[in-house]
mmCIF file of the N, C-alpha and C atoms, coordinates in Angstrom:
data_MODEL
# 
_entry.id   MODEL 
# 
loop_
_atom_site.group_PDB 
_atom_site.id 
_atom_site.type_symbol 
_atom_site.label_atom_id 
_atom_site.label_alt_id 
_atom_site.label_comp_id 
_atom_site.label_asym_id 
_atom_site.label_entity_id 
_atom_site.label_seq_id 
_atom_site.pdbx_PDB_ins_code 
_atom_site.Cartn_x 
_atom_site.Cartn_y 
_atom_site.Cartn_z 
_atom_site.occupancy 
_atom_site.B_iso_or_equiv 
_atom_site.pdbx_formal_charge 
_atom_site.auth_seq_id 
_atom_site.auth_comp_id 
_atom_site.auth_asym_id 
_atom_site.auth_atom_id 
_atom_site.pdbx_PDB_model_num 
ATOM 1   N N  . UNK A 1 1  ? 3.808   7.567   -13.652 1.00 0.00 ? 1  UNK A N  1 
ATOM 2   C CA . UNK A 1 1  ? 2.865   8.076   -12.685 1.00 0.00 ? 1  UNK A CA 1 
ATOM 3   C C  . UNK A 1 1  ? 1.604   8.579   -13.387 1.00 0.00 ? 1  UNK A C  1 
ATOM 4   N N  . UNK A 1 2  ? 1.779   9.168   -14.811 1.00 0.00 ? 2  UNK A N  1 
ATOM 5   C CA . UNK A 1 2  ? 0.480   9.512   -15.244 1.00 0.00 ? 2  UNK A CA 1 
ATOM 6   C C  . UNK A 1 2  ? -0.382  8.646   -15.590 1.00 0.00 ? 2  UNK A C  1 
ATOM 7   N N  . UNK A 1 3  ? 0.257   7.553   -15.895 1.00 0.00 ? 3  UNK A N  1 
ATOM 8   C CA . UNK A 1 3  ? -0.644  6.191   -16.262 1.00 0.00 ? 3  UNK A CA 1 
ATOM 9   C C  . UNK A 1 3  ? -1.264  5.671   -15.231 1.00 0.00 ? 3  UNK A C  1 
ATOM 10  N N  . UNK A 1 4  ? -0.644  5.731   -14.002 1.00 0.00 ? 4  UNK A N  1 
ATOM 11  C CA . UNK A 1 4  ? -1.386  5.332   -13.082 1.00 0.00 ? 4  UNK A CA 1 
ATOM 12  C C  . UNK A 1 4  ? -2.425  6.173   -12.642 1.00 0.00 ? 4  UNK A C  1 
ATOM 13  N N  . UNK A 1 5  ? -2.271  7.255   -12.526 1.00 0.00 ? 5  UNK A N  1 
ATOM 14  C CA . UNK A 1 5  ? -3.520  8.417   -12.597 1.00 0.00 ? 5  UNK A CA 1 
ATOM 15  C C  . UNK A 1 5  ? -4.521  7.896   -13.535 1.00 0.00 ? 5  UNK A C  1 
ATOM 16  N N  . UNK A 1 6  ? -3.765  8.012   -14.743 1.00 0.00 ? 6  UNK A N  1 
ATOM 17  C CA . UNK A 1 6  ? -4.889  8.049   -15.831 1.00 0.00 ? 6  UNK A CA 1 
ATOM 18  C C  . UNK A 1 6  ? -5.717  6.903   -15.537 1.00 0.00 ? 6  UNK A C  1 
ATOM 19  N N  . UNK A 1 7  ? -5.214  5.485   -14.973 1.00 0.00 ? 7  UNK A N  1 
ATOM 20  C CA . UNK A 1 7  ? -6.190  4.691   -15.604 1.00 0.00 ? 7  UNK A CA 1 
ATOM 21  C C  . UNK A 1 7  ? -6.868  4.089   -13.808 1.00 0.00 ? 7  UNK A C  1 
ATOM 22  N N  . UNK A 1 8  ? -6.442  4.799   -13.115 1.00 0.00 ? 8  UNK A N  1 
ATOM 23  C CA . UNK A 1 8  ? -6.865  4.640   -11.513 1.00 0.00 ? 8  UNK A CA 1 
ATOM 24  C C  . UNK A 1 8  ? -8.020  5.880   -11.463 1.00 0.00 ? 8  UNK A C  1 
ATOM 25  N N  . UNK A 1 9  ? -7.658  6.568   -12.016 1.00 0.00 ? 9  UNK A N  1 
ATOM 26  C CA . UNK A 1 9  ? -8.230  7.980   -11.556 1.00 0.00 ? 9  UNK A CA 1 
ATOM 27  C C  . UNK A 1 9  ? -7.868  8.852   -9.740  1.00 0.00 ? 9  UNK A C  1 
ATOM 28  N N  . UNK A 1 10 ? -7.934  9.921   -9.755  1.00 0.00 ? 10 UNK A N  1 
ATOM 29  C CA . UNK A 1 10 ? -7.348  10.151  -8.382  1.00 0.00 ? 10 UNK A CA 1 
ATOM 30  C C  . UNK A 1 10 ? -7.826  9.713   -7.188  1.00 0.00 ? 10 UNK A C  1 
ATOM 31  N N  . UNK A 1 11 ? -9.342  9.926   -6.972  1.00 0.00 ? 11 UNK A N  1 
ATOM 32  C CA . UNK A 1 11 ? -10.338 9.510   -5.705  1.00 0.00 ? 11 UNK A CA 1 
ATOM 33  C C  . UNK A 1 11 ? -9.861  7.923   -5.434  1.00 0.00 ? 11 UNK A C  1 
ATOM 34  N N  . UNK A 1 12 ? -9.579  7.043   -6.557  1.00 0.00 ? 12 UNK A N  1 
ATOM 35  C CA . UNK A 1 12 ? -9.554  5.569   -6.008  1.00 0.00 ? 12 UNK A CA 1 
ATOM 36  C C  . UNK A 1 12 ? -7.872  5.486   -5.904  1.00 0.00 ? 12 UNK A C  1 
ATOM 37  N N  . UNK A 1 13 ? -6.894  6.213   -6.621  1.00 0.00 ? 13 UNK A N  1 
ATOM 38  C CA . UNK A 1 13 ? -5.716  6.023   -6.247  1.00 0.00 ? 13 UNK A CA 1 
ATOM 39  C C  . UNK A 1 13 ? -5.300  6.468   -4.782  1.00 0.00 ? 13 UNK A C  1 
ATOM 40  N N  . UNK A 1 14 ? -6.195  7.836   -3.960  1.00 0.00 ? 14 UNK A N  1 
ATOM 41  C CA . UNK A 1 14 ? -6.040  8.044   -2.845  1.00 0.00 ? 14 UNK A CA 1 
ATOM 42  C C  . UNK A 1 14 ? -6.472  7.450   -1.735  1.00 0.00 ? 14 UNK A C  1 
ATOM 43  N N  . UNK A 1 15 ? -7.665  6.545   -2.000  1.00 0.00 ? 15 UNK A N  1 
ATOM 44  C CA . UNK A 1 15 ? -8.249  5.875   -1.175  1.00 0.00 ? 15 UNK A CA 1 
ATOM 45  C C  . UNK A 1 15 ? -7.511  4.459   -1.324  1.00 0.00 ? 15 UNK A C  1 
ATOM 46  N N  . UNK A 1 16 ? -6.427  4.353   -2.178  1.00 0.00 ? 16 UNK A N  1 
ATOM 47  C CA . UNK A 1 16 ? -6.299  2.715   -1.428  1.00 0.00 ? 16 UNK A CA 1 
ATOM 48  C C  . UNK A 1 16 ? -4.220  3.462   -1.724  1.00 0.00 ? 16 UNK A C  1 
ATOM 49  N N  . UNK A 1 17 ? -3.811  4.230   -2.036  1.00 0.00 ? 17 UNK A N  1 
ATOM 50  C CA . UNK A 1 17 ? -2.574  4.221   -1.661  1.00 0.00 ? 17 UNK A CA 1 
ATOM 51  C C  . UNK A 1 17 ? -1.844  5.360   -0.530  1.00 0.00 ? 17 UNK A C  1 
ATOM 52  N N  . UNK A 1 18 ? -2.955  6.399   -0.117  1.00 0.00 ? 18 UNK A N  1 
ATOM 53  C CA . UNK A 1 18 ? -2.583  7.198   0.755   1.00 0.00 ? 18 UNK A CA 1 
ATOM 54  C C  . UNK A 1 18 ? -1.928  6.834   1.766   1.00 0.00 ? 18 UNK A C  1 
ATOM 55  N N  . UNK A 1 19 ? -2.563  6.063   2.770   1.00 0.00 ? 19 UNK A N  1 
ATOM 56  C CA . UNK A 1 19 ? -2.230  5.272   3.978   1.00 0.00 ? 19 UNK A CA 1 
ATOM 57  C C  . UNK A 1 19 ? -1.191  4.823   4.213   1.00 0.00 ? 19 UNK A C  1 
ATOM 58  N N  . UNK A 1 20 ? -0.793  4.153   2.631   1.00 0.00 ? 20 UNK A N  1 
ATOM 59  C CA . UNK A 1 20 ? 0.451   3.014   2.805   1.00 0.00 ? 20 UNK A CA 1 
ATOM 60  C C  . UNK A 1 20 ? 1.492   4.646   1.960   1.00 0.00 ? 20 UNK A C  1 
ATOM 61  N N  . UNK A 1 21 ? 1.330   5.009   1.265   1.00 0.00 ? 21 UNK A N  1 
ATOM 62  C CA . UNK A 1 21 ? 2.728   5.970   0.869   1.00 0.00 ? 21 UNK A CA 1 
ATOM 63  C C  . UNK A 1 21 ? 2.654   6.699   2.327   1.00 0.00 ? 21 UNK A C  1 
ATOM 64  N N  . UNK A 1 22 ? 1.557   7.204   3.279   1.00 0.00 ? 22 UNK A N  1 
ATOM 65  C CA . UNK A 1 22 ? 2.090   8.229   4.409   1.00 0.00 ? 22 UNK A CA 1 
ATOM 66  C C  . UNK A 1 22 ? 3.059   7.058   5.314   1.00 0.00 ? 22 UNK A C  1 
ATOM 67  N N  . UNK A 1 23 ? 2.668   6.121   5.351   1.00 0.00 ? 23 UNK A N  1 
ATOM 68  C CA . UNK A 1 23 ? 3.354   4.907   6.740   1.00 0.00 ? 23 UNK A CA 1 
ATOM 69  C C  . UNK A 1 23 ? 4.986   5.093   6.023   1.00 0.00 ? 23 UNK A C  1 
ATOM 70  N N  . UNK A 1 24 ? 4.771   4.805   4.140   1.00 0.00 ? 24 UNK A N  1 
ATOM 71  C CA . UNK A 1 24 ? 6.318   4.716   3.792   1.00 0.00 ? 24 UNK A CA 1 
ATOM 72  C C  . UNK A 1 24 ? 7.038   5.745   4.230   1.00 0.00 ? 24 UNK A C  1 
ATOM 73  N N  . UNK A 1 25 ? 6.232   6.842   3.741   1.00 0.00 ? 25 UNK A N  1 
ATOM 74  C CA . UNK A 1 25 ? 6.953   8.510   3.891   1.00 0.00 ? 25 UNK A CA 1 
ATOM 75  C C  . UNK A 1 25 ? 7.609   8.425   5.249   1.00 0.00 ? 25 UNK A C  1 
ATOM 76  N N  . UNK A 1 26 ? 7.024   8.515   6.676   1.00 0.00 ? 26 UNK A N  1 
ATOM 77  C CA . UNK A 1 26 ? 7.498   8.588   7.798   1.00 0.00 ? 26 UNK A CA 1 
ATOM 78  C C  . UNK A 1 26 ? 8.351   7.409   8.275   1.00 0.00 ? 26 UNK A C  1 
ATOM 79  N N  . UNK A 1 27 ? 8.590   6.294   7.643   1.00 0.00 ? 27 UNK A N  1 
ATOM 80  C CA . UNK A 1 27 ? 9.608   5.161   7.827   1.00 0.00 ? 27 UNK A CA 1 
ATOM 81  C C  . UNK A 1 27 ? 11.103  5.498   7.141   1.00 0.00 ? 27 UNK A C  1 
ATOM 82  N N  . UNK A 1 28 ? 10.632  5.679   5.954   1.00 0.00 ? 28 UNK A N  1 
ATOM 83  C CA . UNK A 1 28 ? 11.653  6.376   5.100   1.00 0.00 ? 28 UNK A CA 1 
ATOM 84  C C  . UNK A 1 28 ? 12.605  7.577   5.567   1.00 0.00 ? 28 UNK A C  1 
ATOM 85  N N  . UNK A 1 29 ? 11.709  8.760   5.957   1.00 0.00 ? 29 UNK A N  1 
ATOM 86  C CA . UNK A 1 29 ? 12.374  9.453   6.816   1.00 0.00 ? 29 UNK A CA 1 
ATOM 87  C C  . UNK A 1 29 ? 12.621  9.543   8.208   1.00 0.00 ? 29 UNK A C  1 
ATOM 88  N N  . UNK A 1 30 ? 12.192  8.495   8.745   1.00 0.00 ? 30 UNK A N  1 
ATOM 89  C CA . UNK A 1 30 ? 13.068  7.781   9.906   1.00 0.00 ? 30 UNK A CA 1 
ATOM 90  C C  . UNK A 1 30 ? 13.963  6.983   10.175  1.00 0.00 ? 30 UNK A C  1 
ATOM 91  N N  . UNK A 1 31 ? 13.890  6.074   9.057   1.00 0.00 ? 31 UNK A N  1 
ATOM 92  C CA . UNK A 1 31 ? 15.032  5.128   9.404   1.00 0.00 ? 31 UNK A CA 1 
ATOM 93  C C  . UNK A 1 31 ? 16.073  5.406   8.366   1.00 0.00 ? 31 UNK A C  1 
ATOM 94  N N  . UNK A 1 32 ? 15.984  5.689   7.287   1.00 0.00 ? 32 UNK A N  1 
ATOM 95  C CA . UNK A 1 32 ? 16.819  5.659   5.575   1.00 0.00 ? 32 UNK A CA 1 
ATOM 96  C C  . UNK A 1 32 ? 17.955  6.905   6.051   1.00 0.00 ? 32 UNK A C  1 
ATOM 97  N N  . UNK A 1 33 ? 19.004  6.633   6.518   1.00 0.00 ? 33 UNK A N  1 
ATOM 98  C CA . UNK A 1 33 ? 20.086  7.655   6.075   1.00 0.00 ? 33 UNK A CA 1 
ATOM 99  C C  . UNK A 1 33 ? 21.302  7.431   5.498   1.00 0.00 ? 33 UNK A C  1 
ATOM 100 N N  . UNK A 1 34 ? 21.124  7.180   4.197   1.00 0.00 ? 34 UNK A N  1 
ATOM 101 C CA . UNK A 1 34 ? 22.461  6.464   3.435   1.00 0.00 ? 34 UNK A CA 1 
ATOM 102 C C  . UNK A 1 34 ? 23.073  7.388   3.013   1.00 0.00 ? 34 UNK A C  1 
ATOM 103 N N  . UNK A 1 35 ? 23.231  9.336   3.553   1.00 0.00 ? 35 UNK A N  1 
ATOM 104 C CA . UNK A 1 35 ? 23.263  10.281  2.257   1.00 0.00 ? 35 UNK A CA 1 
ATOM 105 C C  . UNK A 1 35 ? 23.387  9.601   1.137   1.00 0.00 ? 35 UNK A C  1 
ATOM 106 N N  . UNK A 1 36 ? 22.602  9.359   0.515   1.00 0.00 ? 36 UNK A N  1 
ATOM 107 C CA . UNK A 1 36 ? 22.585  9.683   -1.075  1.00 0.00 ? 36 UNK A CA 1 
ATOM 108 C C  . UNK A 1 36 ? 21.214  9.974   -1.493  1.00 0.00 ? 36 UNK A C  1 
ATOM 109 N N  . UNK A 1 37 ? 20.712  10.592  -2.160  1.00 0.00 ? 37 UNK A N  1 
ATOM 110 C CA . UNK A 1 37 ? 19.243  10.399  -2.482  1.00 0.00 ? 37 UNK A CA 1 
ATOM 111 C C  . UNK A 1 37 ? 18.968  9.281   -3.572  1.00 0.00 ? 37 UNK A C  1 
ATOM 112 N N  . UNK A 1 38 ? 19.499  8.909   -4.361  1.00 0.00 ? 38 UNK A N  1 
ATOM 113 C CA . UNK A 1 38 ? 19.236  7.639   -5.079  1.00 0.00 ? 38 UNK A CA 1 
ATOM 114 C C  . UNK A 1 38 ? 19.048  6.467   -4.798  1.00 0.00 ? 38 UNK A C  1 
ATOM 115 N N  . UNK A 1 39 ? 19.623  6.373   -3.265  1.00 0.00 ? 39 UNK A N  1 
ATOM 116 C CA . UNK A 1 39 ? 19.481  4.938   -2.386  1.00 0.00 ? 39 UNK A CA 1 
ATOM 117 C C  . UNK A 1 39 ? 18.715  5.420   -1.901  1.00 0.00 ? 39 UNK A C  1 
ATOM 118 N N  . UNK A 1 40 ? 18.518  6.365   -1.129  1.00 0.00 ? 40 UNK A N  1 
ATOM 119 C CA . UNK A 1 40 ? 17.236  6.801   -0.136  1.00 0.00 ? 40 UNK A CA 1 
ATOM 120 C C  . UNK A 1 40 ? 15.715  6.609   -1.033  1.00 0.00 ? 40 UNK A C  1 
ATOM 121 N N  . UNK A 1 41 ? 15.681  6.700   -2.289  1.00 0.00 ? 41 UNK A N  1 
ATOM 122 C CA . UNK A 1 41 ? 14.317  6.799   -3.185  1.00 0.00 ? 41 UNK A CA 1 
ATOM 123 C C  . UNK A 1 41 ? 14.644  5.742   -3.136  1.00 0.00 ? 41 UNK A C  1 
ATOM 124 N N  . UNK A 1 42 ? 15.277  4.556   -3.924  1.00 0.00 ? 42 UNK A N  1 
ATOM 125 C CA . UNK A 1 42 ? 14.873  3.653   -4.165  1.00 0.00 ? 42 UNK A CA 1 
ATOM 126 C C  . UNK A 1 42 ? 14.349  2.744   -3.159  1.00 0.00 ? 42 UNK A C  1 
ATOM 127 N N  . UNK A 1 43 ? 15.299  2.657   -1.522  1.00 0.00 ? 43 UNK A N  1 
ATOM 128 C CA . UNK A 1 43 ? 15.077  2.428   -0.504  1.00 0.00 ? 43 UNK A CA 1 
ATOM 129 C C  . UNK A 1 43 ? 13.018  2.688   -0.220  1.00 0.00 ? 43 UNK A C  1 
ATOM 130 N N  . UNK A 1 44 ? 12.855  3.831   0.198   1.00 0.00 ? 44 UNK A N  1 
ATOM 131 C CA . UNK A 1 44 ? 11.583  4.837   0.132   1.00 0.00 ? 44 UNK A CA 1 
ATOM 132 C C  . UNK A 1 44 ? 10.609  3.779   -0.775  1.00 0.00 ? 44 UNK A C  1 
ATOM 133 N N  . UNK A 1 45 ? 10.835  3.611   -2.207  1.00 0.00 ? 45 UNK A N  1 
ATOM 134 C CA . UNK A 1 45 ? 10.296  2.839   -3.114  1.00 0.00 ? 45 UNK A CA 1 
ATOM 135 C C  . UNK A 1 45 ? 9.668   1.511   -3.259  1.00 0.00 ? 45 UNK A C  1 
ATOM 136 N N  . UNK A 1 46 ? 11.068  0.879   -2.592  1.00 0.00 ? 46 UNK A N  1 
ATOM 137 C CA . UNK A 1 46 ? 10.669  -0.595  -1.922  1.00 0.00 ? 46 UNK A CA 1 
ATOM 138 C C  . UNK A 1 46 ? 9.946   -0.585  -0.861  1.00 0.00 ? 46 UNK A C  1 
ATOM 139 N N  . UNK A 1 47 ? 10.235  0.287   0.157   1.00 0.00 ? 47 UNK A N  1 
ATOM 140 C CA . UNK A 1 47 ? 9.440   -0.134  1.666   1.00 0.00 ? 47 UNK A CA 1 
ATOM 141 C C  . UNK A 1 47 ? 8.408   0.491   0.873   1.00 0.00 ? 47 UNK A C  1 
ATOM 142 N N  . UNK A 1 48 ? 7.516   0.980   -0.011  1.00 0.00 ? 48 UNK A N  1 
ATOM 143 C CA . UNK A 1 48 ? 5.806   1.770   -0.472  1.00 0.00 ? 48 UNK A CA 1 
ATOM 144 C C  . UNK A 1 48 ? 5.643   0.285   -1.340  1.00 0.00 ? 48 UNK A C  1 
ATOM 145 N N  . UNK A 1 49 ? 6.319   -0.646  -1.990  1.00 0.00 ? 49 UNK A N  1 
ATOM 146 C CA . UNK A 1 49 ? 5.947   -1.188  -2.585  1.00 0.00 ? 49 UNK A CA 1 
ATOM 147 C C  . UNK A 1 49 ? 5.878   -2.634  -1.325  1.00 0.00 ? 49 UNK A C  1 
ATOM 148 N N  . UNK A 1 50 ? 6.752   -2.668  -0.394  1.00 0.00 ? 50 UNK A N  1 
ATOM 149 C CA . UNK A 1 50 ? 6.442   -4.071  0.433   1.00 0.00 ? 50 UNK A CA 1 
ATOM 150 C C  . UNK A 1 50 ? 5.044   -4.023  1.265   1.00 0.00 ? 50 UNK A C  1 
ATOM 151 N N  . UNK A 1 51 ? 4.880   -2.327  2.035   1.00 0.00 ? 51 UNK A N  1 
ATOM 152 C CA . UNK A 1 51 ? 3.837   -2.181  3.044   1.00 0.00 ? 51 UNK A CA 1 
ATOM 153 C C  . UNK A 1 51 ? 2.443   -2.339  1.463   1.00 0.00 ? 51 UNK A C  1 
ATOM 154 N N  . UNK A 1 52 ? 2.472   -1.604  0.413   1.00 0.00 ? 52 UNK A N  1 
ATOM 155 C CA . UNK A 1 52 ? 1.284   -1.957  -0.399  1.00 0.00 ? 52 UNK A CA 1 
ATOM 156 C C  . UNK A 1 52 ? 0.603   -3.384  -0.444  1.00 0.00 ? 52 UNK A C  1 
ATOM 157 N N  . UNK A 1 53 ? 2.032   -4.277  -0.911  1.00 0.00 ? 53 UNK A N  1 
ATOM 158 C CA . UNK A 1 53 ? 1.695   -5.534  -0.783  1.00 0.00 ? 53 UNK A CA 1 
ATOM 159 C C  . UNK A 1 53 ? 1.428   -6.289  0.463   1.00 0.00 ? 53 UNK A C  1 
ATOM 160 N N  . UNK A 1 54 ? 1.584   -6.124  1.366   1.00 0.00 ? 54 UNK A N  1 
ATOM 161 C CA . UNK A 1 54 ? 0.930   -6.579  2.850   1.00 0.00 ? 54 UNK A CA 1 
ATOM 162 C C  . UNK A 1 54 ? -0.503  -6.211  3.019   1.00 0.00 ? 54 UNK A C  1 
ATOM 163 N N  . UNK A 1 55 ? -0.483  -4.581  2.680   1.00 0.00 ? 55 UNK A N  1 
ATOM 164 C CA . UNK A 1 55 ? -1.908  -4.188  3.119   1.00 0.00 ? 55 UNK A CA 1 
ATOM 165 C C  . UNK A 1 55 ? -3.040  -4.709  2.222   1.00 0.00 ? 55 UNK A C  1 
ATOM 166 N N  . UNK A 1 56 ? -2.489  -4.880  0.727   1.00 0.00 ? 56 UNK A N  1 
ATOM 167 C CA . UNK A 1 56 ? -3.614  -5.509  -0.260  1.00 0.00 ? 56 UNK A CA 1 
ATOM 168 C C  . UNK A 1 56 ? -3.696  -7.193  0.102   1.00 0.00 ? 56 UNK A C  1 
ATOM 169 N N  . UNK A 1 57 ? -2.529  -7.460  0.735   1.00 0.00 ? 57 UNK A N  1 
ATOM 170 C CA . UNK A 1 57 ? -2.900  -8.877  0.826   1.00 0.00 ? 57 UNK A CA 1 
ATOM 171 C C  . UNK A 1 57 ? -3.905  -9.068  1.996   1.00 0.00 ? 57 UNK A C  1 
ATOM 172 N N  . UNK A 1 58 ? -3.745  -8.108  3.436   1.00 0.00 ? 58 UNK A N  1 
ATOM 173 C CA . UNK A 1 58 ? -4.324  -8.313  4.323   1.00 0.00 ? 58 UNK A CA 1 
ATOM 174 C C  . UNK A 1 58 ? -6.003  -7.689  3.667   1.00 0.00 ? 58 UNK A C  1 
ATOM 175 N N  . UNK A 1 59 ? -5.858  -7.168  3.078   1.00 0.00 ? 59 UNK A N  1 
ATOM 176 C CA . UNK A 1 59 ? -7.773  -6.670  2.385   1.00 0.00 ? 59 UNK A CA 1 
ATOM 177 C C  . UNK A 1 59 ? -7.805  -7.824  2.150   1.00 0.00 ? 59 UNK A C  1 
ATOM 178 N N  . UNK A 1 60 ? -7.243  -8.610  1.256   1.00 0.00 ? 60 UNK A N  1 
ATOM 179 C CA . UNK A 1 60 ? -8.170  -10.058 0.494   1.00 0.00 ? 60 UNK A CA 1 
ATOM 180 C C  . UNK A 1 60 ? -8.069  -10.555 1.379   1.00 0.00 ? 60 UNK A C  1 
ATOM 181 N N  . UNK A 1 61 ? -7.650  -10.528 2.425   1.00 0.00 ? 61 UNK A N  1 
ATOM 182 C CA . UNK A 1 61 ? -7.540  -12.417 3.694   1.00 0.00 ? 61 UNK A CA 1 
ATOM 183 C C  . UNK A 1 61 ? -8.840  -11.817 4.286   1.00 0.00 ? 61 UNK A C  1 
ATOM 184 N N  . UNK A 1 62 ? -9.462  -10.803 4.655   1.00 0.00 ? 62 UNK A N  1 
ATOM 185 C CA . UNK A 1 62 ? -10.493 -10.301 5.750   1.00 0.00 ? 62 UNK A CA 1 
ATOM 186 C C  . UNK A 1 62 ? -11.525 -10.125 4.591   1.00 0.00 ? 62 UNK A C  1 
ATOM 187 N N  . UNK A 1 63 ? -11.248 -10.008 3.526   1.00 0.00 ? 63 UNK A N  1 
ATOM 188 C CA . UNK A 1 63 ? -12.446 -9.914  2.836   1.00 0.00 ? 63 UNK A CA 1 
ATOM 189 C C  . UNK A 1 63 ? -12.834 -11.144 2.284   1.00 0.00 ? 63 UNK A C  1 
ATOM 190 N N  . UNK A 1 64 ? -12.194 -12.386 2.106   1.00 0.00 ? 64 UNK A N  1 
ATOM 191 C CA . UNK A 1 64 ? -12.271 -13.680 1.676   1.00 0.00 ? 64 UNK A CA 1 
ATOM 192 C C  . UNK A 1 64 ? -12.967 -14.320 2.887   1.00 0.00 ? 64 UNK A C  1 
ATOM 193 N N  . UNK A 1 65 ? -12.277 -13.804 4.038   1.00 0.00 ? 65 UNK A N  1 
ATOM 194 C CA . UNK A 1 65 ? -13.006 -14.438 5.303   1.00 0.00 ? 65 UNK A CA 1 
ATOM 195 C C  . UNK A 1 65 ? -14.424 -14.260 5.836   1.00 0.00 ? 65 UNK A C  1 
ATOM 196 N N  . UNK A 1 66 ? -14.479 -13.164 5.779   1.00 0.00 ? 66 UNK A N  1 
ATOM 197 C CA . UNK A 1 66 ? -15.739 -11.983 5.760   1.00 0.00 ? 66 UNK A CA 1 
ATOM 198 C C  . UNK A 1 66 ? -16.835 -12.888 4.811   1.00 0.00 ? 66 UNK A C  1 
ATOM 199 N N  . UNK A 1 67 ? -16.582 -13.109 3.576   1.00 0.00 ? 67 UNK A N  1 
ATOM 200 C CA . UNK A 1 67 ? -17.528 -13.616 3.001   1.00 0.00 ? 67 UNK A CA 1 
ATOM 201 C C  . UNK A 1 67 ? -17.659 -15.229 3.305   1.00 0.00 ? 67 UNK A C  1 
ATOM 202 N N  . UNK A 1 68 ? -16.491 -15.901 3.822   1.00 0.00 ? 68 UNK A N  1 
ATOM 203 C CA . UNK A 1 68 ? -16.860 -17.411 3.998   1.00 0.00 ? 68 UNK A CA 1 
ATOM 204 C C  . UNK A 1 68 ? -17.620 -17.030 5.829   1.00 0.00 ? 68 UNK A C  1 
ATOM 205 N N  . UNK A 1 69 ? -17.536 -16.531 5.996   1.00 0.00 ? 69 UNK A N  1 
ATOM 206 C CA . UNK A 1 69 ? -18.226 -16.212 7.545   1.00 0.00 ? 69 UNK A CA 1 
ATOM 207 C C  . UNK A 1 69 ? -19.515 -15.985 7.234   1.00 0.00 ? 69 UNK A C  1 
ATOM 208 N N  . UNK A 1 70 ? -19.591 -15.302 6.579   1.00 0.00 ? 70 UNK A N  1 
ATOM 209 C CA . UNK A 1 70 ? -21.025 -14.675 6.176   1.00 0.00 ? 70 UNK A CA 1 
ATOM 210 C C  . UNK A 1 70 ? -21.857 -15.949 5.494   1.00 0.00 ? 70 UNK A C  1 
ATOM 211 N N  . UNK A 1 71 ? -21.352 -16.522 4.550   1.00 0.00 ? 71 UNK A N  1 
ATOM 212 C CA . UNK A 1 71 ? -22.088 -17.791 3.561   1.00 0.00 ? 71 UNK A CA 1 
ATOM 213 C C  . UNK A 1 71 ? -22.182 -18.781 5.028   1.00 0.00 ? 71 UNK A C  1 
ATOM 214 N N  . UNK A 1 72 ? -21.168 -19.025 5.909   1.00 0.00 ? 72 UNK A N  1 
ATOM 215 C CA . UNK A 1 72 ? -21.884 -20.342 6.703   1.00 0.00 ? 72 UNK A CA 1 
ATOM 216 C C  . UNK A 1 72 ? -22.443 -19.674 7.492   1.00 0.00 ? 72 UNK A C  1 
ATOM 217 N N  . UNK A 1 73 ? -23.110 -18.572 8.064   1.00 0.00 ? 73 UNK A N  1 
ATOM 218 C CA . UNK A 1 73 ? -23.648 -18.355 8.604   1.00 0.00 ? 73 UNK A CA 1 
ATOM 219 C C  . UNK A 1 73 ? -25.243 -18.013 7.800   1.00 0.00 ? 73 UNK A C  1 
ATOM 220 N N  . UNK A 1 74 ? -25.182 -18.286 7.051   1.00 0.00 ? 74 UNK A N  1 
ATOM 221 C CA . UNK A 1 74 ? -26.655 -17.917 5.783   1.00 0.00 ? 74 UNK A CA 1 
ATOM 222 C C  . UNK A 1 74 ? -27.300 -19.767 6.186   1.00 0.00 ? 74 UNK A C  1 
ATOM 223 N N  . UNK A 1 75 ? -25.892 -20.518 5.695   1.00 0.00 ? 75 UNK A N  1 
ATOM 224 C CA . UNK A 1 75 ? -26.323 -22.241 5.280   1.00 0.00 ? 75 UNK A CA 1 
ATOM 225 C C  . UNK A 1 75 ? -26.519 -22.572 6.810   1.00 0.00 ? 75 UNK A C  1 
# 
């Protein structure tokens, strides 16, 4: 975690992972009741790492689009 601090810095680690750890946080503690906490984190872990990867993928599809929208509308 400090590495990721360190080399994100905080302002840009909060602005692109807040959103998706609060959606995990409240999924996690809604749906995850395995008592154990070791399944519950790792559980917790995966769903922050699947919703990350959706939401970064959905930035590049609207931002890839965004710019081919924009270029045929220039030509």
């Amino acid at each position: 975690m400090y590495e990721l601090i360190k080399a994100l810095g905080v302002k840009q680690l909060l602005q692109h992972q807040a959103p998706v750890l609060g959606l995990s946080l409240i999924l996690a503690e809604g749906l995850f009741k395995f008592h154990s906490f070791t399944l519950e984190c790792l559980a917790f872990l995966a769903t922050w790492f699947c919703a990350d990867f959706l939401w970064q993928s959905a930035r590049r599809l609207f931002r890839i689009r965004g710019l081919t929208g924009a270029r045929a509308s220039i030509e």
